[in-house]
N, C-alpha and C positions, 0 to 999 in steps of 0.2 A: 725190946719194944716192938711191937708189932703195927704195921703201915695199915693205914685207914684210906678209903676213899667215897666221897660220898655215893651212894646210889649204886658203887660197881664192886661186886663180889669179887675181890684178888685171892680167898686162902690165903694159907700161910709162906710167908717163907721158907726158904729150906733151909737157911742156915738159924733158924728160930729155933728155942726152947722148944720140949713138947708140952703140948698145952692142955689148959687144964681141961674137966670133965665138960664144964661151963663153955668153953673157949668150941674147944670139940661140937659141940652139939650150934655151936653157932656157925662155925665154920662150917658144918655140914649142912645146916641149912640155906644157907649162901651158895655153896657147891652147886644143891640141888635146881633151888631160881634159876642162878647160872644155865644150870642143863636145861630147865624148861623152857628158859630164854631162847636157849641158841648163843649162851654168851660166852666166848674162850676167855683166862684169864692170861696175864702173861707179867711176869718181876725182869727187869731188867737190872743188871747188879753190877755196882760202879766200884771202885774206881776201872775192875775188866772188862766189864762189858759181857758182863754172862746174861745170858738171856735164859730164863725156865718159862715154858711154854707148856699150858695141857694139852689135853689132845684136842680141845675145840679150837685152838688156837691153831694146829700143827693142820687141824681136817682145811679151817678156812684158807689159810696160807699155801696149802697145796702139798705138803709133806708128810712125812709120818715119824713115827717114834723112831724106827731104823735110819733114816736118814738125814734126822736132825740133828748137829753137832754141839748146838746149843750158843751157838754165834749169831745177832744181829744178820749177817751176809746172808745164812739161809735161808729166811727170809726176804730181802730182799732180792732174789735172786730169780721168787716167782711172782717177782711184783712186775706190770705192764712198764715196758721201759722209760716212757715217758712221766711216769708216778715217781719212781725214786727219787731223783734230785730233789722232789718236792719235798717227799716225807723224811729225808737222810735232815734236811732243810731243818722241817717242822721239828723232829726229834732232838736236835741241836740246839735248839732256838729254846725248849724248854729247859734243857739240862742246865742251859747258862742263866736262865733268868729264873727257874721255878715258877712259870708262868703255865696253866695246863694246856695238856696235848690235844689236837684233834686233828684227825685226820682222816679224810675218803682216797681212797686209793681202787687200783685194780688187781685181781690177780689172774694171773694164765694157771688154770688147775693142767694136772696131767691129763686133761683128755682134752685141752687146748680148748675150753670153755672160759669165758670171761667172765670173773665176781666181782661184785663191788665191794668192798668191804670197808668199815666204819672201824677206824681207834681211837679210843679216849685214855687220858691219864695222867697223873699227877703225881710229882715229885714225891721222893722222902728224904727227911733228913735227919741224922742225928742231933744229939743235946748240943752241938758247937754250929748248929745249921749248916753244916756241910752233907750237898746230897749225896747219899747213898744209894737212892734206885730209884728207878722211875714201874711204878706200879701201875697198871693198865687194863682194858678190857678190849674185845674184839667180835665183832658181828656183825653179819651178813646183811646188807643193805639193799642189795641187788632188785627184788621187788618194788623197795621204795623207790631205789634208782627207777624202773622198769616205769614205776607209775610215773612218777618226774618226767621220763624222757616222754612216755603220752601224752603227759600234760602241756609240756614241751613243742611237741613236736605239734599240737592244736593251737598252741598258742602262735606258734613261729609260721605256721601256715594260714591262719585265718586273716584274713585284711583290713580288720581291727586293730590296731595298735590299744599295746599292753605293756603297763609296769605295772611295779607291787613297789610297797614302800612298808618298811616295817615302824616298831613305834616309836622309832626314832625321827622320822622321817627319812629315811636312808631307801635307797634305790637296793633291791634286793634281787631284781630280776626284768632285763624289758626285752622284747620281743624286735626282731626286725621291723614291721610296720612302724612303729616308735621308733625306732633308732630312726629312722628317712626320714618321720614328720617333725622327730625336735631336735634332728642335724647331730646328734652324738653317738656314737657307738659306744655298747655296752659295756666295754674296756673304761672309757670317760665316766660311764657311769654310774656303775653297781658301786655302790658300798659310802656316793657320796649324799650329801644332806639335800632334799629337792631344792628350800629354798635358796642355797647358795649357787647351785646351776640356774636356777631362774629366777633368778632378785626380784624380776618384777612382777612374779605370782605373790611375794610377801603384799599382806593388808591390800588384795585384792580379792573379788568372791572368790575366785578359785582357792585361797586360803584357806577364805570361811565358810568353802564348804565343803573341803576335805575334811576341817577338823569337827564342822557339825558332827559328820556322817562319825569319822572316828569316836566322838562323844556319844552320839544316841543312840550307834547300833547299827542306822537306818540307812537304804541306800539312797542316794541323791543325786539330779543331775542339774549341767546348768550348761548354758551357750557362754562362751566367755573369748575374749579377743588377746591375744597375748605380743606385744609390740616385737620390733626388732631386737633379735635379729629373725625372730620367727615370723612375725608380721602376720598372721594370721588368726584365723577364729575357727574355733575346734566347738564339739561337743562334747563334755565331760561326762562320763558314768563311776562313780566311787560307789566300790561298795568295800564295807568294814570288814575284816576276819579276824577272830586270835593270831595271827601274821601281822596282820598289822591293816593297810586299806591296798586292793585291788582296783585297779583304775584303767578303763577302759575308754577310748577318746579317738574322736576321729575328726579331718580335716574337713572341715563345713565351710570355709572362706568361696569357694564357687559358689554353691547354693548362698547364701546369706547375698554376694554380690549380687547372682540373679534375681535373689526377693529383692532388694535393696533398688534393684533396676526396678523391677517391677511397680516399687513404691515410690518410686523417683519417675516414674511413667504416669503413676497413676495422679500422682499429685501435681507432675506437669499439670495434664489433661484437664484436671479442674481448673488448675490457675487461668491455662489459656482460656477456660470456657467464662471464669469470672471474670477476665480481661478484654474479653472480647465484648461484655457484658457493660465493662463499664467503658470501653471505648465507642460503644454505641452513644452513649449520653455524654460522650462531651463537645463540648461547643465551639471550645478551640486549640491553637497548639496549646497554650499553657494549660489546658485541662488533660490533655494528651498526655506534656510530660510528669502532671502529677500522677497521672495512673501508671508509667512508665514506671516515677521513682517508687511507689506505694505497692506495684504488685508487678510490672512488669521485672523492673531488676530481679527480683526473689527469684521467680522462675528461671530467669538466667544464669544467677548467679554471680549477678555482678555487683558493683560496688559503686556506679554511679553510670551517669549515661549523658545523652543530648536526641532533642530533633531537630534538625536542621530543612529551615525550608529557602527557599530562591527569595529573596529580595523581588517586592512587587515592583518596586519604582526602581531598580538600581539590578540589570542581569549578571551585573560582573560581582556581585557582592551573596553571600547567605543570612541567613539570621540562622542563630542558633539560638536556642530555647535549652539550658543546661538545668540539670538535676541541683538541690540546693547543697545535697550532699556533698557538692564538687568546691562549695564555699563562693563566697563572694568575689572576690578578686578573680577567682577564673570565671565566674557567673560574667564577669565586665570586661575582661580581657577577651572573651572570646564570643561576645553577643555575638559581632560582626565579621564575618569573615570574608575577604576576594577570595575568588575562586583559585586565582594562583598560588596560593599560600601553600605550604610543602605540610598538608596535615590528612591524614584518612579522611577525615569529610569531605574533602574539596574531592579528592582525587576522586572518592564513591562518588561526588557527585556530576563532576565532569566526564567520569567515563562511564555510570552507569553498573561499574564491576565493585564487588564488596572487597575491601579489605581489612588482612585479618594480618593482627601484628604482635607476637605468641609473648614478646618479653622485650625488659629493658635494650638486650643488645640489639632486637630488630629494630625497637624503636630509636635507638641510633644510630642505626644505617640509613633507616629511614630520612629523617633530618632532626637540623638544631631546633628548629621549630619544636616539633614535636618532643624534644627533650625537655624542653621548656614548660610545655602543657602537663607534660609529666609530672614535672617539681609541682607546676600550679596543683592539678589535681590530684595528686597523690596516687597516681597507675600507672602501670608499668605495660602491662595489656590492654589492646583494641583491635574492636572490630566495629567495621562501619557498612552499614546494609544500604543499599538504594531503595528508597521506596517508590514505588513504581504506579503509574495509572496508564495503563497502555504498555507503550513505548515510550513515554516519559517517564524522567524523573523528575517527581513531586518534591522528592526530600528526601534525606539520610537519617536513619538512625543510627547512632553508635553507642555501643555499650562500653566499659572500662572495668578494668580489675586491676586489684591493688596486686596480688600474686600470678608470676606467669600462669599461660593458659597453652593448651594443647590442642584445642580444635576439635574434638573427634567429631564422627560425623554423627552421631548420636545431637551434640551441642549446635552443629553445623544448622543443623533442621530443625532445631529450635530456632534460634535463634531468624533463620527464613519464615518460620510460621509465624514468629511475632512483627517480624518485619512485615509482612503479606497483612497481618493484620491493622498494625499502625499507617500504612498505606491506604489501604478501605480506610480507616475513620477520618485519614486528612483528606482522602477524594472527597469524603461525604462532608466534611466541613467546606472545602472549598470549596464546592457546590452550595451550599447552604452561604456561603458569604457571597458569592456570585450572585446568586438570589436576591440577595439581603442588599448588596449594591446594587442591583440592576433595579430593585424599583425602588431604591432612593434616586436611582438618575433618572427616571421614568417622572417621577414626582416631581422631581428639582425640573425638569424639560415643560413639564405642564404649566410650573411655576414661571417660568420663561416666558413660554408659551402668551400666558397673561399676561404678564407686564410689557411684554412688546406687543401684543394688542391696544393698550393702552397709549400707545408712543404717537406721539402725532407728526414728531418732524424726528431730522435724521437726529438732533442733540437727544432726544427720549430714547432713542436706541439703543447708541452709543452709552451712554447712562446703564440701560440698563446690560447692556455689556460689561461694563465693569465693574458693577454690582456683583453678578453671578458670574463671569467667568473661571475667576482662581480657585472661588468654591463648589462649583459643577466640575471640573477638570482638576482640581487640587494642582493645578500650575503654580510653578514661582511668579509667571508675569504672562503676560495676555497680551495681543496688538490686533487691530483692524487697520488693514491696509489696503483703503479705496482709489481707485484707478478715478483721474481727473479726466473732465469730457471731452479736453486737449489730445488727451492719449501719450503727452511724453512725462506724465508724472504720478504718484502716488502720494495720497493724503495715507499718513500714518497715526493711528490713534492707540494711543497705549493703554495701560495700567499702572498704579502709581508705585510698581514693584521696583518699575527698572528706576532708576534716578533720574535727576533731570538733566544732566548734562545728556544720558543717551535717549530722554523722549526731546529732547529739545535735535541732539543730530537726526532723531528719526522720521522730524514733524512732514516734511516733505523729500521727497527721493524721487529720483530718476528714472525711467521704467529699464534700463541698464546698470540699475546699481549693483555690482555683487554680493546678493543679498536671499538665499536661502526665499523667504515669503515673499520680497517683490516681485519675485521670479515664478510663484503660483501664483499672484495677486494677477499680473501680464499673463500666461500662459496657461492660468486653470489647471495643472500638474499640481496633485496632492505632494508634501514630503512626508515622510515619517522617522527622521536619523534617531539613532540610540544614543549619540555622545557626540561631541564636538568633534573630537577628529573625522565621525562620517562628514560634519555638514562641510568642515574646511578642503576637504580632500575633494569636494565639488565645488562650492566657492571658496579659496584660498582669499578671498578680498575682505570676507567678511570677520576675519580672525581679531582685529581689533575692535570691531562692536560686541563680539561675542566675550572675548575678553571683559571687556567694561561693565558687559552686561550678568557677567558669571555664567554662562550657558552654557551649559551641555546636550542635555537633551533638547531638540524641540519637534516642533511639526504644525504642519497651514494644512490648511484645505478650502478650495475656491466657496468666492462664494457668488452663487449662480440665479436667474428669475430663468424663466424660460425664456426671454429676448437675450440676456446679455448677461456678461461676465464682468460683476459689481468687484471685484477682487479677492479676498481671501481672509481668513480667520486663522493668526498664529497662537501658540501656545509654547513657552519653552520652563526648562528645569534647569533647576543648579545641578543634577546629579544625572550621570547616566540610568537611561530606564527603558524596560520594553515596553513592544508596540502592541497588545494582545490585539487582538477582531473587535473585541467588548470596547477598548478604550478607542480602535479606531473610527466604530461606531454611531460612538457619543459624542466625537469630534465633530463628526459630518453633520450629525443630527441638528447640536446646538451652531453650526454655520446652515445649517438649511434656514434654521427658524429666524436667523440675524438676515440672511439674505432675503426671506420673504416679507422682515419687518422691513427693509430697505427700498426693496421693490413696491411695497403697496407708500409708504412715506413721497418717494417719488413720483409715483403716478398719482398721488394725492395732489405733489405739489403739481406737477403737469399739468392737472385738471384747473387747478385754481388759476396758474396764469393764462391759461386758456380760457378760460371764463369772463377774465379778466379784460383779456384782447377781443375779445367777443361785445365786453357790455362798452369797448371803447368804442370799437366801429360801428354798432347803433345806432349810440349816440350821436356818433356824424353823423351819419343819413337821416336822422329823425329832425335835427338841426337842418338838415338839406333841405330840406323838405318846407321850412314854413319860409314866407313868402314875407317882405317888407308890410309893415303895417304901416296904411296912411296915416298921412301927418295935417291934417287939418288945422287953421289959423286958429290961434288962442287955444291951443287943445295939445296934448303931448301923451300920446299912447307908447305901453312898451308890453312884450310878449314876454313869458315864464312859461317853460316845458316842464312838465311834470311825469315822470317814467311810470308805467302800468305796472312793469316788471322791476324786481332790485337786481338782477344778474344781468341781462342780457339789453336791459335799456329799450323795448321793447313797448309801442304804444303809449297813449298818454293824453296829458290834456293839455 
């Protein structure tokens, strides 16, 4: 039987029949290919191990016909040392399983030149399958090698990274640049399936568009992001070969970051500009924090927010104006806040410095408070800005997020530019409400004005006193407290805020009562306290009126003509409040206009009982004046004075 192999010219056996005419002419033609190849053949002959070798086999191996002994060993013997174990391996490996040979190996020729050489070959066996030899071919690779290592050595130098994948999807070759970018060395990789080193390129584009390009011929590229553990975004370039797909790619996650920045710059910039746009037109804080929640967070980044501005009437207190996003319950838990309250707002807003608070665990360093706002609002992150007018602080913004934050100073400056901005629109609102109050007092004062023009006696005053006072001053309660012409007492007249048990203790006082306003009523010294503990810590006496009376805040101011000092106009609050210029103001203004209706009522009245003692004493002397009328017998005469004048008694008949 004569051994076959596909595609590689073996010749005959030597221990074979000679063959026919037929046989001959074939075998010689095979010979021939052979030699024009460049192909040696070689029979390896079992169960000894004889090896017959031609001459192209003995040229490439490095030997000659003299020196060949026809053993395996002489061969190996001009193999590079490091090749043998591989091929003694590979030779081995076939003989037990019938499985075919292939082999690249090196050899040292005798002029100590290096060939590469290529073996292929395949079992034979007799009719019991038991192999009998292993039949083979042998040629010169070394140019292809030559080109490989070129192609090689461009691919291993260039700073592209490069695999090849055959059409299997199997790694058949990657380049150092690749091995850095996708963390494996090519030991890890050649020979495995792509999708199982990177699961998560499966039914992602990078799948679909490997396998397009494979399908159409055509080469294709895409940007694509590939998670951990590579965490990064490359540029794909696939191009197809008879090999299988060529794939060139490189690490673009910088650039993408910097476009990414850039487009996170540039879309800031708008927002701020359409922010600023719409915090121009709003009216007031809750117009503020709708544009806050609608476009200010976006910019930010955040997940809900507040502004928080000072309590008009009440300095120890904020108002917070909170996002709806934040839910109702913290929308009502935390309208109001004291300033001493252990929470980022208070502190921005009591020291003027922002605080910025990165994650749950700072926020519980911070305090319980604020863990608790947490629960409410569901964030774990805050930063809270001062908003500024001057050197004051007008109010805090704060922003929240549900995921820690890290601050960079990229966010940092945002987050101050929109603060800088929500500060302008609430100057320019509270401006615009200053405004807006100032001549409803201005109106309300003219209105005064009037109706104390009207007033004829001191009860039209005092009327109209407690008509407008708690609505001109938005006071809890109102008092006019007049100095008697005695000089050791004050008439007190109230509003009907206070009850009557304390207008009834108030109705007349001492001019040494300790008493806050009888004490500017007596001495013409304005007050102005914020809260009960100022006024008790100067009169301690007055703490059980003020108690009775619910008092915290108050304030008097005299009330004055140019002769004399008519007493004083109070005004007090259930809640602590500041004393702005504006409010001090409008105190003085509406005691000017009470004390001038006062003064012109009194000198009204002056005049009249003047007039009065005037037309009495005429009347005498005009009586003085008429003389007895005779009295003649039978006759009874009597005299009537009739006045010329009605005031003054004055002439007559």
């Amino acid at each position: 039987m004569s051994p076959t192999w596909d595609g590689v010219p073996a010749g005959p056996l030597p221990s074979s029949p000679a063959p026919s005419p037929q046989e001959a002419a074939r075998a010689s033609l095979r010979e021939l290919a052979a030699e024009a190849a460049g192909v040696g053949t070689y029979v390896l002959h079992l169960p000894h191990r004889e090896l017959v070798a031609d001459d192209r086999v003995l040229e490439l191996s490095g030997l000659d016909r003299e020196s060949f002994t026809g053993r395996p060993e002489d061969i190996y013997a001009h193999m590079h040392p490091e090749d043998v174990a591989d091929v003694i391996a590979q030779v081995e490996h076939t003989l037990s399983t019938g499985e075919p040979y292939s082999c690249e190996y090196r050899v040292i020729t005798p002029s100590g030149r290096t060939r590469w050489t290529a073996a292929r070959g395949r079992v034979v066996t007799d009719e019991s399958g038991t192999t009998t030899a292993l039949l083979g071919a042998l040629y010169d690779v070394s140019a292809i090698r030559a080109d490989f290592a070129l192609s090689t050595q461009i691919l291993e130098t260039m700073s592209a990274a490069f695999y090849s994948l055959d059409h299997d999807w199997r790694f058949t070759y990657v380049n150092a640049p690749a091995e850095a970018l996708i963390g494996r060395t090519r030991q890890e990789t050649v020979g495995q399936v792509v999708w199982d080193l990177f699961p998560a390129a499966r039914d992602s584009d990078i799948e679909a568009t490997y396998r397009a390009a494979a399908t159409s011929g055509e080469p294709t590229t895409l940007e694509a992001y590939y998670p951990e553990p590579l965490n990064a975004w490359y540029e794909i370039r696939a191009w197809p070969s008879a090999e299988g797909l060529s794939v060139f790619f490189l690490d673009i996650t910088a650039r993408r970051s910097a476009q990414d920045a850039v487009d996170h710059s540039t879309r800031t910039l708008v927002a701020i500009s359409e922010i600023a746009t719409a915090l121009a037109n709003a009216q007031d804080v809750t117009d503020l924090v709708t544009v806050m929640a609608e476009r200010g967070l976006v910019a930010l980044g955040a997940d809900g927010g507040s502004v928080a501005v000072p309590d008009p009437v009440d300095p120890t207190h904020l108002l917070s104006y909170i996002t709806a996003n934040f839910g109702e319950s913290a929308r009502a838990d935390f309208a109001r806040l004291p300033l001493d309250a252990a929470l980022p707002v208070t502190v921005a807003a009591s020291t003027g410095e922002r605080v910025l608070l990165a994650d749950q665990g700072a926020c519980e360093a911070f305090s319980a408070h604020l863990v608790a706002a947490n629960l409410a609002a569901g964030c774990q992150a805050w930063a809270s800005m001062p908003l500024r007018a001057g050197n004051q602080v007008i109010g805090v913004l704060t922003a929240g997020w549900k995921q820690a934050q890290v601050f960079p100073a990229e966010q940092l400056d945002l987050l101050d530019t929109y603060a800088a901005q929500c500060a302008q629109a609430l100057q320019r609102m509270n401006a615009r409400e200053a405004e807006r109050v100032s001549a409803a007092q201005q109106a309300a004062l003219v209105a005064v004005a009037r109706a104390l023009g009207e007033a004829d006696d001191e009860d039209g005053v005092l009327t109209v006193f407690a008509a407008h006072s708690s609505s001109l001053l938005h006071a809890d309660g109102s008092a006019l407290c007049l100095r008697e012409a005695g000089g050791t007492h004050v008439q007190v007249v109230t509003t009907d805020a206070y009850t009557s048990e304390v207008r009834s203790r108030l109705q007349r006082l001492p001019v040494d009562f300790p008493l806050p306003a009888v004490h500017t009523a007596v001495s013409g010294i304005p007050f102005f306290h914020h809260d009960r503990a100022q006024s008790l810590a100067l009169f301690p006496g007055a703490q059980e009126l003020y108690t009775a009376g619910e008092v915290e805040a108050s304030a008097a101011v005299p009330l004055r003509t140019h002769a004399q000092l008519l007493g004083c106009l109070s005004v007090s609050f259930t809640r602590p409040r500041r004393w702005p210029p504006a409010d001090r103001d409008l105190l003085e203004a509406f005691a000017t206009l009470i004390a001038q209706a006062l003064g012109r009522v009194q000198a009204h009245e002056a005049e009249r009982a003047a007039s009065a003692q005037v037309a009495r004493f005429s009347e005498t002397l005009q009586r003085s004046m008429l003389t007895e009328p005779p009295q003649p017998d039978h006759l009874q005469l009597a005299v009537r004075y009739s006045p010329a004048a009605a005031q003054a008694e004055v002439g007559g008949d």
